[in-house]
C-alpha positions as CSV (number, residue, x, y, z in Angstrom):
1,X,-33.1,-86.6,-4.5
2,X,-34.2,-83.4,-6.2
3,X,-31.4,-81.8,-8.3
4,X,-30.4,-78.4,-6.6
5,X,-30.9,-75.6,-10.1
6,X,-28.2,-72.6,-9.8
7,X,-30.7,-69.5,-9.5
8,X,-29.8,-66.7,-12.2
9,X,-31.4,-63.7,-10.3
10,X,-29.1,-61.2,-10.4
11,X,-31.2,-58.8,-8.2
12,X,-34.7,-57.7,-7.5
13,X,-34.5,-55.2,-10.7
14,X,-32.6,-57.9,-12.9
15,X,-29.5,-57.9,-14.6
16,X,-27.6,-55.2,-15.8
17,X,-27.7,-55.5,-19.7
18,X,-24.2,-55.5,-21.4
19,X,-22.9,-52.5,-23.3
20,X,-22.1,-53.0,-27.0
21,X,-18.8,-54.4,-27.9
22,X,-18.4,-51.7,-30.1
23,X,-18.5,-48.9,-27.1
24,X,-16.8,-51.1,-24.9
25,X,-13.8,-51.3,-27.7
26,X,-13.9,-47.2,-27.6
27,X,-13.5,-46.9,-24.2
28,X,-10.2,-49.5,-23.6
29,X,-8.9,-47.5,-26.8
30,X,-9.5,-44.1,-25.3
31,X,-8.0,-45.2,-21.6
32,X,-4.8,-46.4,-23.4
33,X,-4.5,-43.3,-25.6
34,X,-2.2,-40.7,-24.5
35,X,-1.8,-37.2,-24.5
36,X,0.8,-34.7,-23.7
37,X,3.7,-35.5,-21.9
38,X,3.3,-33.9,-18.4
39,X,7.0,-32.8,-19.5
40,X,5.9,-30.8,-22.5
41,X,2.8,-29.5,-20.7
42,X,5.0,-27.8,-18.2
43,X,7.9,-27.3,-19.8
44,X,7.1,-23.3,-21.2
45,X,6.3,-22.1,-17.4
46,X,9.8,-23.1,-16.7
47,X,12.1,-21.9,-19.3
48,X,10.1,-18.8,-18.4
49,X,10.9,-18.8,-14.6
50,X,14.4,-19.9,-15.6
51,X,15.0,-17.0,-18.3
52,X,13.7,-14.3,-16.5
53,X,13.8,-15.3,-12.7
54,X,16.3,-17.8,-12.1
55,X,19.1,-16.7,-14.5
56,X,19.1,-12.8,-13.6
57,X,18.6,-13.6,-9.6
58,X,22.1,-15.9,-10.1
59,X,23.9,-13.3,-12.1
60,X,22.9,-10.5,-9.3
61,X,24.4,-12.9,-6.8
62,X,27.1,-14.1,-8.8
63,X,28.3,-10.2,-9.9
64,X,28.1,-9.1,-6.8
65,X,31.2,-10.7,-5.9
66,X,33.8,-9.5,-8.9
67,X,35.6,-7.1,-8.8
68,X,35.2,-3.8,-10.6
69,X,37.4,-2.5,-13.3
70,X,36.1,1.3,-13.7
71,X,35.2,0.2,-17.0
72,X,33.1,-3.3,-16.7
73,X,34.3,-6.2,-13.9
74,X,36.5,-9.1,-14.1
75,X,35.9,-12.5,-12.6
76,X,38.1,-12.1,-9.4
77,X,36.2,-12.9,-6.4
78,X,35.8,-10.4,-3.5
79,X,34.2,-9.4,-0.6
80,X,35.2,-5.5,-0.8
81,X,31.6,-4.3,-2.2
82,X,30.2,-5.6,0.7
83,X,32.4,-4.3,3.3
84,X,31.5,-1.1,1.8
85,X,28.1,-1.6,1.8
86,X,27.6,-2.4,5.2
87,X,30.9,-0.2,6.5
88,X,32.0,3.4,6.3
89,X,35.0,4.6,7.5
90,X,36.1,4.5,11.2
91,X,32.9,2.1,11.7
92,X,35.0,-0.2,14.4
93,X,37.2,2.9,15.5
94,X,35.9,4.3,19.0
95,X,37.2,7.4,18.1
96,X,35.2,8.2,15.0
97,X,32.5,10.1,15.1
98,X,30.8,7.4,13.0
99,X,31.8,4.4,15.2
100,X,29.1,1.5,14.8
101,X,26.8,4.0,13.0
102,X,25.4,2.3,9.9
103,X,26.6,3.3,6.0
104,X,24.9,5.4,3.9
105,X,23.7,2.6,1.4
106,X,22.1,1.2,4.8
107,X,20.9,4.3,5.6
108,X,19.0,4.9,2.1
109,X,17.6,1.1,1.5
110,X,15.8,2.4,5.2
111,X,14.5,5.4,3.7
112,X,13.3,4.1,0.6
113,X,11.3,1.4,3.3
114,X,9.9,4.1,5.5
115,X,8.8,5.8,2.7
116,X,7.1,2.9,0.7
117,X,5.3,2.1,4.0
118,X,4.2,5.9,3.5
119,X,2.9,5.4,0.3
120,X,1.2,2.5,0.8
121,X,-0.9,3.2,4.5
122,X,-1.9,6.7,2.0
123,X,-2.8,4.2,-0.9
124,X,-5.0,1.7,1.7
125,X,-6.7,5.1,2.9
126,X,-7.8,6.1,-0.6
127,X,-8.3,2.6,-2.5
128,X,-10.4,1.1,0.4
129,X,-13.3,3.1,0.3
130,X,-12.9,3.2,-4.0
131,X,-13.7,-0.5,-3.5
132,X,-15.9,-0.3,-0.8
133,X,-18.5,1.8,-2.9
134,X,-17.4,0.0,-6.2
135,X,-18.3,-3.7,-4.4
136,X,-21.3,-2.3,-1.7
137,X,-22.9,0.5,-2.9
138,X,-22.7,-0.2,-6.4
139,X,-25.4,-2.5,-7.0
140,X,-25.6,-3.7,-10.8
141,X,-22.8,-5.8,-11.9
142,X,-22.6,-3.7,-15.0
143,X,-21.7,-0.7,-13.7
144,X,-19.8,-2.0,-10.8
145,X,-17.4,-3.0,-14.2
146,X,-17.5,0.1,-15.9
147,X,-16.9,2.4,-13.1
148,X,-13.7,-0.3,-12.1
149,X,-12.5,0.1,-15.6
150,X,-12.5,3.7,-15.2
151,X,-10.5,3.4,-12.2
152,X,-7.9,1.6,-14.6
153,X,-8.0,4.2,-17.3
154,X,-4.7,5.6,-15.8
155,X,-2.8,2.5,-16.7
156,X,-3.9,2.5,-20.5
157,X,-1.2,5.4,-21.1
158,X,2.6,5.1,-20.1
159,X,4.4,5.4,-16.7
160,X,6.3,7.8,-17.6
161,X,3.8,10.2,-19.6
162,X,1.6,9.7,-16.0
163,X,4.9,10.7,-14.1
164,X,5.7,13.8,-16.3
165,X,2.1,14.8,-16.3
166,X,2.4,15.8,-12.8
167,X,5.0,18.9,-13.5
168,X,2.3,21.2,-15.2
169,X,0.2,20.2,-12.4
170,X,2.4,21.1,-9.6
171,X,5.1,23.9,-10.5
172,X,5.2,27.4,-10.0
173,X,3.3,28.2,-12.6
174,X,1.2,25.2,-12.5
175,X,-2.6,24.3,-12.2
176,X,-2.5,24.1,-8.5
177,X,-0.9,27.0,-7.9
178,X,-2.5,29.4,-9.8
179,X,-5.8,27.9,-8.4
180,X,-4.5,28.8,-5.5
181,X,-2.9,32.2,-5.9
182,X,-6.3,33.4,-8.0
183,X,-8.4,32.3,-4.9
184,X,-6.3,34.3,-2.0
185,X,-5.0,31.6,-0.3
186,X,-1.5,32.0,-1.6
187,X,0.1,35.6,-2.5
188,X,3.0,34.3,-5.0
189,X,3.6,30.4,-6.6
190,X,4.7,28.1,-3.8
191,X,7.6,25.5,-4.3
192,X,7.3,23.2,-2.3
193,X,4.6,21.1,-4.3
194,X,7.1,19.7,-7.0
195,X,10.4,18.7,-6.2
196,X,9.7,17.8,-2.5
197,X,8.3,14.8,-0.5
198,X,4.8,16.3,-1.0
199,X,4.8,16.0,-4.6
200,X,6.6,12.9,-4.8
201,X,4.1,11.2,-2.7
202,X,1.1,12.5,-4.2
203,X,2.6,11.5,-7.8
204,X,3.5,7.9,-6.0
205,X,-0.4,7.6,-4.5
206,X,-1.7,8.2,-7.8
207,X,0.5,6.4,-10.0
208,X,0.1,3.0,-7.8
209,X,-3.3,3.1,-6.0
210,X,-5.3,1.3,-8.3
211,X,-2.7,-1.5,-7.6
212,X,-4.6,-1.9,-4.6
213,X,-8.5,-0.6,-5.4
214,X,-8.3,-4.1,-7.7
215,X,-8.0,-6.4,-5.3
216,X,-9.6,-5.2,-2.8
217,X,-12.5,-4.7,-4.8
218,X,-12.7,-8.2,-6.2
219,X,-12.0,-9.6,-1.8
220,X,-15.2,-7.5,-1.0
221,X,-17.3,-8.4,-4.1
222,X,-16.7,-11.9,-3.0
223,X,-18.4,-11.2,0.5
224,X,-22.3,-12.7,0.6
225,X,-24.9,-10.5,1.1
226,X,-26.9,-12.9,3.1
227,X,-24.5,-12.3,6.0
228,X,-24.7,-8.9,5.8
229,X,-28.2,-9.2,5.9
230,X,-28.4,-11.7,8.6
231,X,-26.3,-9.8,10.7
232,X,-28.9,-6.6,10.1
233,X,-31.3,-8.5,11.2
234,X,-30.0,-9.7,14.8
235,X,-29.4,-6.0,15.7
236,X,-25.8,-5.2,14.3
237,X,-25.0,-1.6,13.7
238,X,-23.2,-0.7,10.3
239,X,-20.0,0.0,12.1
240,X,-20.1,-3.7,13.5
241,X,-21.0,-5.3,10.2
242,X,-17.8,-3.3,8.8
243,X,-15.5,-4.2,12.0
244,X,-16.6,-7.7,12.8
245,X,-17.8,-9.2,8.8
246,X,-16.1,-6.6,6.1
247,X,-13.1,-5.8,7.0
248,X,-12.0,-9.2,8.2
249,X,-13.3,-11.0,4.6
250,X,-11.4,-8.4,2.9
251,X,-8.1,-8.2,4.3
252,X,-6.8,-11.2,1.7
253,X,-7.2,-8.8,-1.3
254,X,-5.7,-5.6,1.4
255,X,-2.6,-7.9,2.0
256,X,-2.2,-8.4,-2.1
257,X,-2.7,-5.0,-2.8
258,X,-0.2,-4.3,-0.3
259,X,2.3,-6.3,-1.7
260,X,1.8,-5.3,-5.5
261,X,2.4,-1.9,-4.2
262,X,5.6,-2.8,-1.7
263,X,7.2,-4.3,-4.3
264,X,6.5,-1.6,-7.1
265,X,7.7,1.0,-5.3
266,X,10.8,-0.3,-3.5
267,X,12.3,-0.5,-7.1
268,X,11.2,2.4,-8.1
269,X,13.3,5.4,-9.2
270,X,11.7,6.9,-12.4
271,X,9.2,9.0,-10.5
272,X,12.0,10.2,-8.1
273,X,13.9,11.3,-10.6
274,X,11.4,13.4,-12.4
275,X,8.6,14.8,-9.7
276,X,11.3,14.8,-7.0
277,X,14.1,16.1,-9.3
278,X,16.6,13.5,-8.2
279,X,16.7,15.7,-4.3
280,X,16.7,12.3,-3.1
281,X,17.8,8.7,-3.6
282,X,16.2,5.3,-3.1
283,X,17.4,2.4,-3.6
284,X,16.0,2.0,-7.4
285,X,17.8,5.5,-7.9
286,X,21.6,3.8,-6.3
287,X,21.7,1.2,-8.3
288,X,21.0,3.2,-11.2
289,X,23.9,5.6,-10.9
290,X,26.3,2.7,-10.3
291,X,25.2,0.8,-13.1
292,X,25.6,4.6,-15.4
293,X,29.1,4.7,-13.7
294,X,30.0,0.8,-15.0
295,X,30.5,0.0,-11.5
296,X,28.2,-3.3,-12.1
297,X,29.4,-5.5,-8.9
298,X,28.3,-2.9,-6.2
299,X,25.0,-1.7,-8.5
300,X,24.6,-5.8,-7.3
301,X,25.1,-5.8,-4.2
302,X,22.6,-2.8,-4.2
303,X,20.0,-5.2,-5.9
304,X,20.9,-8.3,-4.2
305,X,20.1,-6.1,-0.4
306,X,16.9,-4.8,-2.2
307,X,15.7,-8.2,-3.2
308,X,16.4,-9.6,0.4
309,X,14.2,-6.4,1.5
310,X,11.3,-6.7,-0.5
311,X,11.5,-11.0,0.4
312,X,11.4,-9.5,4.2
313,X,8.6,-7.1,3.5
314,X,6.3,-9.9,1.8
315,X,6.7,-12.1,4.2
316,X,5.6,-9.8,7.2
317,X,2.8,-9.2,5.6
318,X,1.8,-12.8,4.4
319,X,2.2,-13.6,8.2
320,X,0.0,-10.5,9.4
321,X,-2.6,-11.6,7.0
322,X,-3.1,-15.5,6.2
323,X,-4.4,-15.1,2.3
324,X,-4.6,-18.8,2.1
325,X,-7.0,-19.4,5.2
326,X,-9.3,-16.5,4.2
327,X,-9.7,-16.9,0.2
């Protein structure tokens, strides 16, 4: 009987031919070898979060419930700063003329909302269409970055120089009104353009709309012109391709811009202070007179109600606009 021989064909192309054994020595080396710890990798991002986030959001909380002294605050727990938060007096008596009727701190962290929802719907109507021409009409990428950076050029100098800049601009004997007392429109100064809601708005608009004019720019330069173009060429008007294509794709960087500007601006007191004159008071302005006064626990409570706020107003808008679905 013939003896059966083992065949050695490995495959119609042959064997594979074996690597060196000094390459195949590197490579177990290099899959054994270690690098950072995952520890070590992460642990700077959280000693920041816990420095700067965690351990002041704790202290709000945990403040907000000693008692004042007049001169500091003392570990004594208490509920008082939040009854008078929430309460005024004869809130539960029928006979007041305040009964049920909500406090004044209530009553301000409202106002400071309506009005940042103010600021921001006159931020969306100016910073859209900067980004629209930056990101559509623009063509070159070069230019499309120098004329952005020009949009930033107000945040190269300081807050506060922007905010003071406004009162030559707007006072009685201001820019704007001698424009418009030398052109017959207006017979003397007017005073209602600083100190008053109109020059506190205009001063907020500017300060804070590039906020939003960066993101929605980057959202629209993201958009690909082959759809616009496709949708040209089945018969869509430009008023459809913005409707239907544009303004859908974009609303991701309009819902971040949004909430830069929410947030921004629900703390903020600075500008109320010095282009409204102090005639009014936010929230950021509250907490600041109670923290000048010592009276840290209820300057707490202040920030611990604004915090829950601004949580509430992200979250509206994160479920208006789904960023995750549409980046």
């Amino acid at each position: 009987m013939a003896r059966v021989v083992e065949s050695q064909h490995r495959g119609l192309i042959g064997a594979q031919p074996s690597p060196p054994p000094e390459l195949v020595e590197k490579k177990r080396r290099t899959r054994h070898e270690e690098g950072f710890p995952v520890g070590w990798l992460i642990a700077p991002g959280v000693a920041w979060l816990l420095l700067f986030l965690v351990i002041p959001l704790v202290s709000i909380i945990v403040f907000s419930f000693w008692t004042s002294t007049g001169h500091g605050m003392t570990a004594d727990p208490t509920l008082h700063h939040y009854g008078e938060y929430f309460t005024t007096e004869g809130f539960f008596d029928p006979e007041a003329d305040r009964f049920l009727g909500p406090s004044i701190f209530i009553k301000t962290l409202w106002s400071t909302f309506r009005f940042t929802l103010t600021v921001m719907f006159f931020c969306l109507l100016l910073g859209y269409p900067i980004a629209y021409f930056l990101a559509m009409q623009v063509q070159t990428f070069k230019w499309q970055m120098a004329l952005f950076l020009l949009c930033m050029v107000p945040f190269w100098t300081s807050y506060l120089i922007r905010a003071v800049a406004w009162l030559p601009m707007l006072g009685r004997r201001g820019l704007l009104n001698s424009f418009l007392v030398s052109s017959g429109i207006l017979e003397k100064p007017s005073s209602v353009l600083l100190y008053s809601e109109f020059g506190y708005t205009m001063a907020l608009v500017q300060l804070y709309v590039v906020l939003c004019v960066g993101p929605i720019f980057f959202s629209l330069a993201k958009i690909d012109k082959d759809i616009l173009e496709a949708a040209r060429d089945m018969g869509a008007s430009a008023f459809q391709i913005f409707r239907e294509i544009i303004v859908p794709l974009s609303l991701p960087g309009v819902a971040i811009g949004m909430i830069f500007i929410f947030v921004m601006i629900m703390g903020e007191f600075a500008t109320a202070v010095v282009v409204y004159g102090g005639k009014t008071s936010t929230v950021g302005t509250v907490i600041l007179n109670y923290y000048a006064i010592a009276n840290y626990p209820f300057a707490a409570v202040n920030a611990l109600m604004l915090m829950i706020a601004m949580m509430i107003g992200v979250v509206i808008i994160l479920r208006l606009v789904d960023i995750r679905s549409q980046l």
